[in-house]
C-alpha positions in Angstrom: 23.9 -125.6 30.0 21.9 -126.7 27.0 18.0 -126.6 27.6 16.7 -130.3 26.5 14.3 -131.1 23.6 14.6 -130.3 20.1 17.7 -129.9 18.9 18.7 -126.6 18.3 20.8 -127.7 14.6 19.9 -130.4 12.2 22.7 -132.9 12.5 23.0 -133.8 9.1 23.0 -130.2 7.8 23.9 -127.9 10.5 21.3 -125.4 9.6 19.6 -123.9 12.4 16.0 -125.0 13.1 13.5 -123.6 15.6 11.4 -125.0 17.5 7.4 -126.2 15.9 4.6 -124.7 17.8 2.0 -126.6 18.5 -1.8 -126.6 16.5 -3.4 -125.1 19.3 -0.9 -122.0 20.1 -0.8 -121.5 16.2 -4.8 -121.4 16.2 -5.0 -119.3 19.7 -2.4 -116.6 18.2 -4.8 -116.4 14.9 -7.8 -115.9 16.9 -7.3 -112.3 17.0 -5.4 -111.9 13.2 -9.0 -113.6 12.1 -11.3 -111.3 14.3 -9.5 -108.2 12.7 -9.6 -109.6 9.6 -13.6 -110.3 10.0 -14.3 -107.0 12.0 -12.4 -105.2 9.1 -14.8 -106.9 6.0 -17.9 -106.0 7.8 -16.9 -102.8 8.3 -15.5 -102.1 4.7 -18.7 -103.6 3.4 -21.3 -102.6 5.5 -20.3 -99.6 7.6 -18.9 -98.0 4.7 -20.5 -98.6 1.4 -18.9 -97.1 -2.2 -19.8 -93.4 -2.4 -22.6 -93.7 -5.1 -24.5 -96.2 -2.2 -24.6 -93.6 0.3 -28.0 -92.2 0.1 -28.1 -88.6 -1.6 -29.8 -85.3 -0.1 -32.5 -84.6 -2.6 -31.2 -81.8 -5.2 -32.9 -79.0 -4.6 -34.2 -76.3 -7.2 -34.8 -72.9 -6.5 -34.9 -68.9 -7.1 -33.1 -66.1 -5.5 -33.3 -62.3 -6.2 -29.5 -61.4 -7.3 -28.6 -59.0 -4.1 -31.3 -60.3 -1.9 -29.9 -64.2 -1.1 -33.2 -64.8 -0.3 -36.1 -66.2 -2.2 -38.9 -63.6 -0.8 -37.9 -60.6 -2.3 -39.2 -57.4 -0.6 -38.3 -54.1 -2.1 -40.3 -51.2 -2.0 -37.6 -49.6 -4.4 -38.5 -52.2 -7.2 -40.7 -49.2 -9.0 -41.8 -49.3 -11.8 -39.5 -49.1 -14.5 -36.6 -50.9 -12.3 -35.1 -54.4 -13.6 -34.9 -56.9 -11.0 -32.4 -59.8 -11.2 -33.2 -63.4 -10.5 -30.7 -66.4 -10.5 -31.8 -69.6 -10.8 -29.9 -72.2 -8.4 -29.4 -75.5 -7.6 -28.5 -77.1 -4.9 -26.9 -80.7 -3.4 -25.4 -82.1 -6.8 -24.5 -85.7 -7.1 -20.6 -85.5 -6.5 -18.7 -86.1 -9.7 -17.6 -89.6 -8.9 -15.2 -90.7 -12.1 -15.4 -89.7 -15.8 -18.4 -92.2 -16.4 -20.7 -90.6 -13.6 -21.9 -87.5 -11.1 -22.1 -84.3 -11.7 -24.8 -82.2 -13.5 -24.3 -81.9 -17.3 -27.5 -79.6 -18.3 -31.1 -78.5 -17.6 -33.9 -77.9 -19.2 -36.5 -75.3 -16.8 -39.4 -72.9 -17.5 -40.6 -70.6 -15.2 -43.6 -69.1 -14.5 -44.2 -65.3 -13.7 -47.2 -62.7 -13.9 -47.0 -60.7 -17.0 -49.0 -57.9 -15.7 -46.6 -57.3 -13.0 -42.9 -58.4 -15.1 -41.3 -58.5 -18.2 -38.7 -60.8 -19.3 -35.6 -58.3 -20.9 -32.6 -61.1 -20.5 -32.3 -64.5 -20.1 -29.2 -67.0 -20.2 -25.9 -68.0 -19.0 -23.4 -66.3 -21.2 -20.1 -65.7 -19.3 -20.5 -61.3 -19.5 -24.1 -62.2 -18.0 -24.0 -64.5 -15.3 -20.2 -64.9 -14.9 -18.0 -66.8 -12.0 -18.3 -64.0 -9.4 -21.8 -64.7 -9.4 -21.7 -68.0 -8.7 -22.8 -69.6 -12.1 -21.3 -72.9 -12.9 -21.0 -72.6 -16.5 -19.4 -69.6 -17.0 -16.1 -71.4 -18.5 -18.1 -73.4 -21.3 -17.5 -71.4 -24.5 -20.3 -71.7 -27.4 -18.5 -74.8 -28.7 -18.8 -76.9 -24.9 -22.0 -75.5 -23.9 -25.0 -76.2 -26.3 -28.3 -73.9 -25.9 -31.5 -76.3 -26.3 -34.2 -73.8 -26.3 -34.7 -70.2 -25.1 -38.6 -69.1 -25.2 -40.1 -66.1 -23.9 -44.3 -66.3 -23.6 -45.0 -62.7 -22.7 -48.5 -63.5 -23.6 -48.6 -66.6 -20.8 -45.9 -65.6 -19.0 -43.5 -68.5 -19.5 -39.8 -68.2 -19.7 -37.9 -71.4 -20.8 -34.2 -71.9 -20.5 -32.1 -75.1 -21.8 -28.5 -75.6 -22.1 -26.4 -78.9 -21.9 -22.5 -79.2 -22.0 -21.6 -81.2 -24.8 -18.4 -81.6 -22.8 -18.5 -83.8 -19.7 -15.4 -82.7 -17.9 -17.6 -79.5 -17.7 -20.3 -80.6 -15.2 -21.2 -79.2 -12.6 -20.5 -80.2 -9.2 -21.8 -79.2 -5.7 -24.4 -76.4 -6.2 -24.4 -72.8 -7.9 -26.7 -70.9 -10.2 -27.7 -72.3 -13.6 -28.9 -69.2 -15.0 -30.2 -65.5 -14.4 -32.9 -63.9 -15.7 -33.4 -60.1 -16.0 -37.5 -58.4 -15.2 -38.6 -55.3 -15.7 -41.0 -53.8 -13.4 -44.6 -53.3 -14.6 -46.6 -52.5 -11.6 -46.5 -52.9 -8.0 -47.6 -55.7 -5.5 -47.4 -59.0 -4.8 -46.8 -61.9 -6.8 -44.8 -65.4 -6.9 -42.1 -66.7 -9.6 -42.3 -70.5 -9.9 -40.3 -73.6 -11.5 -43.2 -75.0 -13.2 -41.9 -78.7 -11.8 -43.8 -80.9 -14.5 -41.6 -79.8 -17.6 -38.8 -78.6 -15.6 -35.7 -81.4 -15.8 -32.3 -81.5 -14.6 -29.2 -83.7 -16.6 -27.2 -85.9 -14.4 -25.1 -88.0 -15.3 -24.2 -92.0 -15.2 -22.7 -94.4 -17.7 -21.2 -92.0 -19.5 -24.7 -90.3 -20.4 -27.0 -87.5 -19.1 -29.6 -88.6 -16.9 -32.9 -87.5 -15.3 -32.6 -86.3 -11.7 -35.4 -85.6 -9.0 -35.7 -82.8 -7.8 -37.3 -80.6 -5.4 -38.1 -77.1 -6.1 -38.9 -74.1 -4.5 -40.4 -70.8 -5.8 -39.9 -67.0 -5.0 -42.2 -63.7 -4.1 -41.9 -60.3 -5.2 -43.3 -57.8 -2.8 -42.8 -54.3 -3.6 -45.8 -52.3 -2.2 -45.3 -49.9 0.1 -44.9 -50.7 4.1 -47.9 -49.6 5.4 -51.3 -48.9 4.5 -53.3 -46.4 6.2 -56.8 -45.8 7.4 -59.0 -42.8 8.7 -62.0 -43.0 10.3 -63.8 -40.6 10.0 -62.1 -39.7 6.6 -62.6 -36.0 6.5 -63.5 -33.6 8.8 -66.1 -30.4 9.1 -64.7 -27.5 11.7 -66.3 -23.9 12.6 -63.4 -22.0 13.9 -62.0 -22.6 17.4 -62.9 -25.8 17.7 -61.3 -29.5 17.9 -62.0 -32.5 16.3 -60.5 -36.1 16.3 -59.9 -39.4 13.8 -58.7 -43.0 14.2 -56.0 -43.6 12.1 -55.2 -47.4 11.5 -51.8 -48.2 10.5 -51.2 -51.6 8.9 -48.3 -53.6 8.2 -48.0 -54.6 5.0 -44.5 -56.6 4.5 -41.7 -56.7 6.1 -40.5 -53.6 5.1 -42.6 -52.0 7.1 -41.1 -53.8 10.4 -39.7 -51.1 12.7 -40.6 -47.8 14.6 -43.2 -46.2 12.6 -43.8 -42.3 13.1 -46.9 -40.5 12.2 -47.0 -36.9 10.6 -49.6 -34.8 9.4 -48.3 -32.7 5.9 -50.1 -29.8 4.2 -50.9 -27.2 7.0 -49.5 -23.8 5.9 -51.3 -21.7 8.8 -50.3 -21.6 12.4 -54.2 -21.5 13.6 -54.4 -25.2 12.8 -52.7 -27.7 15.5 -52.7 -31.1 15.3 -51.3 -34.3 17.1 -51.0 -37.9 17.1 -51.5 -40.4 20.2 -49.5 -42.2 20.2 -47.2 -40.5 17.7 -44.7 -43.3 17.5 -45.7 -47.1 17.7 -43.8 -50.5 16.5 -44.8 -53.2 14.0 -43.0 -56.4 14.1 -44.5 -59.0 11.9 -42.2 -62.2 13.3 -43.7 -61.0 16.9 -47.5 -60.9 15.4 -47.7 -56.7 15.6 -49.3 -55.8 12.6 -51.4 -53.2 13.0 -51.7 -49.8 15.5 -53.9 -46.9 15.9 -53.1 -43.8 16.7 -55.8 -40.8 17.5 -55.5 -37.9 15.3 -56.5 -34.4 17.1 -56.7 -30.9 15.3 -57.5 -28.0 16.5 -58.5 -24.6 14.7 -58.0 -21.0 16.6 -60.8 -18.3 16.2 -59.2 -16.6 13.1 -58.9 -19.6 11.3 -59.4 -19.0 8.0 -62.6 -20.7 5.9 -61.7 -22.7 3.0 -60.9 -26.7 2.2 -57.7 -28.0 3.0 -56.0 -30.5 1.6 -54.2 -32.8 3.7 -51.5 -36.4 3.4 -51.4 -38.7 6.9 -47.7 -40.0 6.4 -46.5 -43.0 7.7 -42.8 -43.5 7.5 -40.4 -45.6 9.7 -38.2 -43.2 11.8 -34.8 -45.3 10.6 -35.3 -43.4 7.0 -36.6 -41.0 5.2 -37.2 -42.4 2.0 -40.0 -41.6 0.8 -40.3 -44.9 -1.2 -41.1 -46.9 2.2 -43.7 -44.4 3.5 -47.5 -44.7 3.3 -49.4 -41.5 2.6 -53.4 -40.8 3.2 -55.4 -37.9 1.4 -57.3 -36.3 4.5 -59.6 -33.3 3.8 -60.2 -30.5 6.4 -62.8 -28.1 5.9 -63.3 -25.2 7.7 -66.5 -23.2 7.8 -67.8 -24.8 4.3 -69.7 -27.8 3.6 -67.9 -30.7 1.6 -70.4 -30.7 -1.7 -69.3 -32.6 -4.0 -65.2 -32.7 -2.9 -64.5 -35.9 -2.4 -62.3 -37.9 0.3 -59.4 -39.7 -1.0 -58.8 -42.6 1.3 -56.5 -44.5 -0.6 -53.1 -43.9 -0.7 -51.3 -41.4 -3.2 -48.6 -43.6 -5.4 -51.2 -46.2 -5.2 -50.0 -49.3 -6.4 -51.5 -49.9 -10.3 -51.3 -53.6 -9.3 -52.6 -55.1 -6.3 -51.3 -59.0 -6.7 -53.2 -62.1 -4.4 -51.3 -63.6 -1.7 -52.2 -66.8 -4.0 -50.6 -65.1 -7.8 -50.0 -68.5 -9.6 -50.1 -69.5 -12.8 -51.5 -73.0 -14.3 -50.1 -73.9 -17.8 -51.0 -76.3 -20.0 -47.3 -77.0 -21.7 -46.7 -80.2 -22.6 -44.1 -82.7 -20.4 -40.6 -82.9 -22.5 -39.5 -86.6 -21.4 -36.8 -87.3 -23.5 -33.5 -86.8 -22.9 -31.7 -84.4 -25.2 -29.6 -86.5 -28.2 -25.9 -86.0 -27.9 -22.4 -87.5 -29.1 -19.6 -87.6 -29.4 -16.2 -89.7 -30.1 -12.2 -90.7 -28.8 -9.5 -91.4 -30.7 -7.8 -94.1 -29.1 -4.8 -94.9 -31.3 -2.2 -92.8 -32.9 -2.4 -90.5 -35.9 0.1 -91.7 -38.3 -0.3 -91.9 -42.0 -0.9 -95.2 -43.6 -1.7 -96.8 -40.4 -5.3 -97.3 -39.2 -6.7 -94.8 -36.7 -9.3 -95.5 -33.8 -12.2 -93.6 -33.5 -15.1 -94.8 -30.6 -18.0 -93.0 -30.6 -20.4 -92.2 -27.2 -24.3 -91.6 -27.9 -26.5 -90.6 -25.6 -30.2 -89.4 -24.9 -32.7 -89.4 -28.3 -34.5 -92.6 -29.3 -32.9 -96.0 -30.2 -31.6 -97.0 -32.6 -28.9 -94.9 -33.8 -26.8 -94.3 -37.2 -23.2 -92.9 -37.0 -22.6 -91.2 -40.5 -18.6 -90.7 -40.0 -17.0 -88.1 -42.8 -12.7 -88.4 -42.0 -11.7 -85.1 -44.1 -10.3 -86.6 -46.6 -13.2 -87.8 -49.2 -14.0 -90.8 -47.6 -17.1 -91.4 -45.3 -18.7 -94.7 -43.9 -21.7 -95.5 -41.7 -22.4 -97.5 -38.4 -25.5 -98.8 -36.7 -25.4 -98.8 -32.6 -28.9 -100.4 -30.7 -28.4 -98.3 -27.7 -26.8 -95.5 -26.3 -23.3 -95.3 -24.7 -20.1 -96.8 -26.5 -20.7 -98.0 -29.6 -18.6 -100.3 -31.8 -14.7 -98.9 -32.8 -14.3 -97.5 -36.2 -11.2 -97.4 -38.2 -9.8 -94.8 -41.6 -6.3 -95.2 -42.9 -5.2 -91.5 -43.8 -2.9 -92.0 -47.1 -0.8 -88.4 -46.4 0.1 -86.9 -43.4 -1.8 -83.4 -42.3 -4.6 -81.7 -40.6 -8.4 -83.5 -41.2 -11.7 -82.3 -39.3 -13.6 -85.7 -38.9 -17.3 -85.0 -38.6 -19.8 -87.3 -36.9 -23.2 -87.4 -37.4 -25.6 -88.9 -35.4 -29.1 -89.4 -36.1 -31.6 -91.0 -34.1 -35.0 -93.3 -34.5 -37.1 -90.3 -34.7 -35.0 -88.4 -37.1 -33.2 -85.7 -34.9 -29.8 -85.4 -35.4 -26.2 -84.2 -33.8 -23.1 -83.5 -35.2 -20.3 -83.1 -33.3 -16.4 -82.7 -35.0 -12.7 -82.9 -34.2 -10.0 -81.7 -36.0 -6.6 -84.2 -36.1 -2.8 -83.8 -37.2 -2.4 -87.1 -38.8 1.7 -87.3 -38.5 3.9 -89.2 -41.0 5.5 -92.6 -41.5 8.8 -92.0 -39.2 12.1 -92.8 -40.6 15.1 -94.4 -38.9 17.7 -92.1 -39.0 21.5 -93.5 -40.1 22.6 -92.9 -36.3 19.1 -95.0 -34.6 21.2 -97.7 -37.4 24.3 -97.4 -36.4 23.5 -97.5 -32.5 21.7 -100.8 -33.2 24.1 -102.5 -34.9 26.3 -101.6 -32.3 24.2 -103.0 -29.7 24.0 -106.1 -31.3 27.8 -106.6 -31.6 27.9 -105.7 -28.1 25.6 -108.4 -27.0 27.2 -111.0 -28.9 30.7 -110.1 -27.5 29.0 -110.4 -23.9 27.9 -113.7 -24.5 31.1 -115.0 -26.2 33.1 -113.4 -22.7 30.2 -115.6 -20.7 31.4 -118.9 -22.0 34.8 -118.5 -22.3 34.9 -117.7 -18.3 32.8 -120.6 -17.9 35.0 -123.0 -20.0 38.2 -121.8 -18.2 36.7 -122.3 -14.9 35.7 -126.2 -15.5 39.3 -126.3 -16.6 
């Protein structure tokens, strides 16, 4: 039985119709399209803002000894004479977001060191030097992509500066990794501290198709490589008659963390068996992270009747009991005499090796180099049409960094040359050369800026000739066109015959 109502079918067309809903079920069944809908463009606009609006970890600057992934470096096998390796890195890159921005494209850092204590032997990025495996994000930019800025070495002052920018943007650098590594040689031993000297350090971002300047925070390494311990005797020599027994405080300090561990004490030079000795304690443990730092230990000796009378010459060792390397123990010069008076002999209290260099907790150095704000000049151009002969090619040129305003001195290869003006950096106005004959040209573009520094960059293009319609490209065309025309002559003939 039909339902009653609207009609289901128009009458005077047949054509099915359904039913109108009314204004309010239409507005209550959009409530929820609408609150999607509204939820959805907060979210997208508010919740989540474009990536270069989310706000960026500082970049952070810093110096690690190569083998050591750590920036205090302690090494009591850094002697003199051995090369230590430093990389510097870097750290929380702006992501690379599109061609026009993110990513690091160069630097431009001097560090500070003590010239007493290091020397400067190597310094750069060169791909045999500081190559992938280590980490350094150059390492694919040949000479031609990466451009070296400046490479000083101050001995005198202690100053090494290091500057590279890729003249290639779809070479920078994203994430983190090391910029460079430098190469010391060791001088003396002791302490001392290997700084970013922040106020003429820079680093290149990049935005608007241009390096930029980033901020930065930096962070500076130490270089300890005295020995473990030092040692103390008090007293610092000792006067026997025969058969008799003395005693000593010995003091055993920590002096890095090298020296963290069981230490052991020994007692080296007695060639007699009428001199005894001992240690209590013997064995003790420093632990600098725990606050131990320091231990004594009471030294006896003993001498029989038939000791013999003379001086002897003997070393307090300190040593960890986990080695035996002679490079992380401390020794102490401790005299004996027996049956004599000292004179004029005196007691060595310091230890033998002693370090030539005894660097302050403090070792920093203030320069007085100047601030380098500008940004280095680059360019570089696109050829955005094709190469034919006797049709104009394209060429858009990018300048960045330097001083405004610019000139663009264009030389195509082939004789000709002209010159353009830009009023800032970035894009500057198309240029356009009409190459008579096909072949190879190198198109050289020299850009100089208001205070006279200059950049030349250069291309070379395959400028390809006029092509020629071959007899077949004729005949298929032709053919084409009869083809049409016979499809449109079928067209209406159908047509007439079917009003017929």
């Amino acid at each position: 039985m039909m339902q009653r109502g609207l009609p289901l079918f128009n009458r005077t067309t047949m054509n099915p119709r359904l039913s109108e809903p009314s204004t309010d079920r239409i507005l209550t069944l959009a409530r929820p399209i609408i609150l999607v809908v509204i939820l959805l463009f907060l979210f997208t606009t508010h919740a989540s803002p474009a990536i270069h609006g989310v706000p960026q970890t500082p970049v952070a600057l810093g110096i690690l000894g190569e083998g050591y992934s750590t920036p205090d470096i302690v090494d009591p096998e850094l002697v003199i004479g051995a090369v230590l390796n430093v990389t510097v890195v870097v750290d929380n890159i702006p992501p690379i977001i599109d061609a026009s921005q993110g990513g690091l494209q160069g630097f431009d850092i001097s560090i500070s060191y003590n010239s007493t204590m290091l020397n400067v032997v190597d310094i750069g990025l060169r791909p045999y030097y500081c190559s992938s495996s280590d980490g350094c994000l150059y390492s694919n930019a040949n000479e031609n992509q990466m451009l070296i800025l400046n490479n000083t070495i101050d001995s005198a002052n202690g100053i090494a500066r290091f500057a590279a920018i890729t003249t290639d943007p779809g070479l920078r650098a994203p994430d983190a990794g090391v910029l460079f590594k430098i190469s010391f040689k060791i001088l003396a031993l002791g302490f001392t501290t290997i700084s970013i000297i922040q106020n003429v350090s820079q680093l290149y971002g990049f935005s608007n198709h241009c390096a930029q300047f980033l901020s930065y925070t930096a962070a500076n390494a130490t270089l300890d490589n005295r020995r473990p311990f030092r040692l103390i005797a008090n007293p610092s020599s000792l006067l026997f008659s025969p058969d008799q027994s003395k005693s000593a405080n010995v003091t055993v300090y920590r002096v890095n963390s090298a020296g963290d561990g069981d230490v052991t004490l020994l007692l080296s030079g007695i060639a007699t068996t009428q001199i005894t000795y001992s240690f209590n304690p013997r064995t003790a443990s420093l632990n600098g992270p725990h606050g131990v730092f320091s231990f004594n230990s009471n030294l006896t000796i003993s001498t029989s009747p038939g000791t013999s009378i003379a001086t002897y010459h003997l070393e307090i060792i300190a040593q960890l009991s986990s080695t035996l390397n002679q490079l992380h123990q401390a020794r102490l010069n401790f005299t004996l005499y027996v049956g004599t008076q000292p004179g004029s002999i005196p007691a060595i209290i310091t230890p033998i090796h002693s370090p030539s260099f005894q660097g302050s907790d403090s070792n920093t150095l203030t320069t007085t180099a100047p601030r380098y704000p500008s940004l280095p000049l680059l360019g570089r151009f696109n050829i955005i049409t094709a190469t034919i002969a006797g049709a104009p090619v394209t060429f858009t040129q990018n300048v960045c960094g330097g001083t405004a305003p610019y000139q663009a001195s264009w030389k195509f290869g082939d004789g000709n040359y002209t010159t353009t003006k830009q009023d800032r950096e970035g894009i500057g106005a198309s240029t356009s050369h009409t190459y008579a004959a096909p072949g190879p040209y190198q198109v050289n573009l020299i850009i100089t800026d208001g205070t006279g520094q200059t950049f030349t960059t250069s291309q070379t293009i395959t400028v390809s000739p006029i092509p020629q319609a071959s007899p077949l490209m004729g005949t298929i065309a032709a053919a084409t066109v009869v083809l049409a025309i016979a499809l449109i002559l079928a067209v209406v003939y159908i047509r007439r015959r079917g009003r017929s």
